[in-house]
C-alpha positions, 0 to 999 in steps of 0.5 A: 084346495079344489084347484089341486084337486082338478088339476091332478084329476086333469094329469092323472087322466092325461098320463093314464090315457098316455101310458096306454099309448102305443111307444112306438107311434113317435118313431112311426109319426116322425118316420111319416112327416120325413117320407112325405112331400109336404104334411096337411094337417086338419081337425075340427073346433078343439081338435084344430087347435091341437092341430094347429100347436102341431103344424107351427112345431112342425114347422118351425121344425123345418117342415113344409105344413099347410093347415087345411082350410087356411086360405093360403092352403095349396091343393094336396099332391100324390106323396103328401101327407094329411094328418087327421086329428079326430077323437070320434073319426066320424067328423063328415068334413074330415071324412071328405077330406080323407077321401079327397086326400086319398083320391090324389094318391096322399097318404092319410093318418088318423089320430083318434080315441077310436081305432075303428072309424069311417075315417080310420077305415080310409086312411093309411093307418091310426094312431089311437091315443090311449084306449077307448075304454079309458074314454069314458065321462070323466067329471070337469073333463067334458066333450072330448077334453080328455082326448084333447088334451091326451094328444095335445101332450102326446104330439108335443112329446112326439115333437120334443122327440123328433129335435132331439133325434134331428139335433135341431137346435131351439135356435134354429127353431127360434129363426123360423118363428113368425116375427111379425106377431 
């Protein structure tokens, strides 16, 4: 019984802070991944992780992403893209990130639980999931799980969007898969 329990407190959570997410941000988001040159994307501990389903989608999507901080990242350009995943925005490596990002003329988006942040204020623009009053302590949903999960699901549906609109087929998805795993 309690498995049922959580997991409908987990989906009800999630689609509350969904429905409150602006339905536009798909459109914006794919509008943004077309315009730029390459797309970076970076986060930190769990919002990493929900970075990094991101760029593998991305990629086999056809896009060029890099994950910030791999080894085999190159430098970021004027006409880059940097995604920054932060529930707070006030991460101090993600801020020198921006700021390097933004000293080489890339453009940079936040997707965060906050509209306002020292992130959100030098980047290009901020998605905010849901809003912040949504946020608040939500029991067997501790340290931002609510956040990570809430844009984990939303990007997914941003990608499920975007081969849809593109008319990429799975198969050419699939081509694109690491194969050496």
């Amino acid at each position: 019984m309690w498995q049922k329990e959580n997991q409908s407190l987990v989906i009800d959570k999630i689609s509350e802070i969904l429905g409150a997410t602006d339905e536009d941000y798909a459109d914006k988001l794919v509008g943004m991944f077309d315009d730029a040159n390459r797309i970076f994307i970076s986060g930190a501990g769990r919002s990493k992780l929900v970075g990094n389903f991101l760029g593998m989608r991305l990629m086999h999507s056809g896009y060029d992403v890099s994950m910030v901080g791999e080894i085999v990242t190159p430098s970021i350009r004027n006409g880059d893209l940097l995604i920054v995943i932060s529930g707070s925005g006030e991460t101090e490596q993600l801020i020198a990130f921006t700021k390097k990002a933004k000293s080489v003329g890339a453009n940079v988006m936040l997707i965060s639980s906050r509209a306002e942040s020292s992130i959100g204020d030098l980047s290009d623009g901020v998605f905010q999931i849901g809003k912040e009053d949504l946020y608040q302590k939500v029991k067997g949903m501790p340290m931002g799980t609510v956040f990570e999960l809430s844009t984990l699901t939303f990007l997914e549906a941003v990608v499920s969007h975007l081969i849809w609109e593109k008319g990429i087929p799975e198969e050419k998805m699939r081509e694109r898969h690491a194969n050496m795993e």
